[in-house]
N, C-alpha and C positions, 0 to 999 in steps of 0.2 A: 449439426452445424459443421463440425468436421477442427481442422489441424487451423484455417486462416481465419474463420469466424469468431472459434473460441477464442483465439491469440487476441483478434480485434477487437472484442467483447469486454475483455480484461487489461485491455493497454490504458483506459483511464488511470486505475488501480496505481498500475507500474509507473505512471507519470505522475502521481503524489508520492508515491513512497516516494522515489528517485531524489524529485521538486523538492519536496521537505525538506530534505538535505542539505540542496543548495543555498535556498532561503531562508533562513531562521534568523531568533534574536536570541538572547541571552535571558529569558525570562520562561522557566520551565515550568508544565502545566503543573507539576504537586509544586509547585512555591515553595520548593527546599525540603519540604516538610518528611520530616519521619517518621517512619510507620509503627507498629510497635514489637516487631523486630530488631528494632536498631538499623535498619538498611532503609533510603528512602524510599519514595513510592513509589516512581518512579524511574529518576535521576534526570540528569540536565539534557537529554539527550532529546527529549522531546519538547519541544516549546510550544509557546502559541501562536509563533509568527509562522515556525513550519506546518503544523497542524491546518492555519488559516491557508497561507500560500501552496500546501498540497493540495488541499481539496481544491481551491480557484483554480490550478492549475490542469487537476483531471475535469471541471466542469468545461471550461477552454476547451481543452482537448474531446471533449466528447460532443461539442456542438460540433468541433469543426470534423471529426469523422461525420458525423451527420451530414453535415452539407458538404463535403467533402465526397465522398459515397454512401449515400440515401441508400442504395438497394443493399447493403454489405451492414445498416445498423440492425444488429440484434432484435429492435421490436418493431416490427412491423408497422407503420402506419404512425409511426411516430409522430411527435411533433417536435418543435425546437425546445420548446418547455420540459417537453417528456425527456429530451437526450441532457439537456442542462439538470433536469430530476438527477436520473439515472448518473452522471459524470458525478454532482455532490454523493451521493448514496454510493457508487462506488469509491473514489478519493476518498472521504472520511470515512467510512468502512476500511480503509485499507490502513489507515492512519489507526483507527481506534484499535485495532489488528496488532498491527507493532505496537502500542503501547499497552494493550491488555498482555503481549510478552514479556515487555519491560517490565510490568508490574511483577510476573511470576517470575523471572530472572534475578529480580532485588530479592524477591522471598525466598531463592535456593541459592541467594548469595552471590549468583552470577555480574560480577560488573561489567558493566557499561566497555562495549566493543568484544566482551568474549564471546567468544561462539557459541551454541546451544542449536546442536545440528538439526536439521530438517523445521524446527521451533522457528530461528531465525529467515527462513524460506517460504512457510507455510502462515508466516502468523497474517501477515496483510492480505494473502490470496484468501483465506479463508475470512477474514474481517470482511470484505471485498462482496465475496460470495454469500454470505451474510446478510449485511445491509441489503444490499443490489435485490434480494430477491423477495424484497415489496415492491418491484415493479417487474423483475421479470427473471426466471429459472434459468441455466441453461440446461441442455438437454446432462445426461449422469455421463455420457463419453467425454462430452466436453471438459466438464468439472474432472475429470480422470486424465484426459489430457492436460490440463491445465498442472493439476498438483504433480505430473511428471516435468511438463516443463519448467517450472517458475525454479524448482533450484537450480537447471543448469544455466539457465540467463541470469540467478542472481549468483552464482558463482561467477560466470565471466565478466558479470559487470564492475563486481567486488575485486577479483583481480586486476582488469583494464582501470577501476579507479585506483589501486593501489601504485599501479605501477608509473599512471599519471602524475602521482601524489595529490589525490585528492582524499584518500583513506592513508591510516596509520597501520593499517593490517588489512593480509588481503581476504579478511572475510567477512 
């Protein structure tokens, strides 16, 4: 597929993780609850209005690549259904992604907004990659590409939010 396909393969993905962010409620999916480490299971960081509103938002996003440019979607012969499939299975892939890390960050004690290098970069592209690939592979360059790219645009993004103030730290 190459450097512009794989990017636009995976921009669902990056448009829930992002979305989550912006749209949440105060209702986190472990319900407070603690683990039996003493740490919770989560923490508040992930809810269910983000969880909901990311994924809606890489479904959105991935019909409208579709009809947007039909010859540029990843599966060939598509339908509008297949690219709405595909946008849910990547968005909540990318969401269960970040909080299958959250769950291992409470468990090495890591809270909520510290870093956990390449973990914090890699956990939704691979959740993403995951899910996504009951409907479709991409080629092993692509996926190679991808895990090169995704930390330096979540670095820059992390930074430009920081500096906006819309993060507390810039990672």
């Amino acid at each position: 597929m190459g450097f512009f396909t794989a990017f636009w393969f995976i921009l669902p993905a990056y448009v829930a993780n992002g979305g989550a962010c912006l749209i949440h409620n105060k209702r986190p999916v472990d319900g407070g609850r603690i683990a039996w480490d003493g740490n919770r299971f989560i923490g508040d960081g992930v809810t269910w209005g983000g969880l909901l509103s990311g994924t809606v938002m890489a479904i959105v996003f991935s019909i409208l690549q579709f009809l947007l440019l039909p010859d540029h979607y990843p599966i060939e012969g598509a339908t509008i259904y297949e690219a709405a499939a595909l946008g849910a299975l990547l968005g909540f892939g990318a969401l269960f992604g970040d909080m299958t890390e959250s769950f291992f960050k409470r468990r090495l004690g890591i809270k909520r907004g510290e870093p956990l290098i390449l973990f914090d970069q890699w956990d939704f592209l691979l959740g993403a990659l995951l899910l996504s690939s009951i409907m479709f592979v991409p080629p092993m360059n692509d996926i190679l590409i991808l895990l090169l790219l995704t930390p330096l645009i979540h670095f820059g993004a992390n930074f430009t939010s920081n500096k906006v103030g819309l993060k507390d730290v810039p990672w």
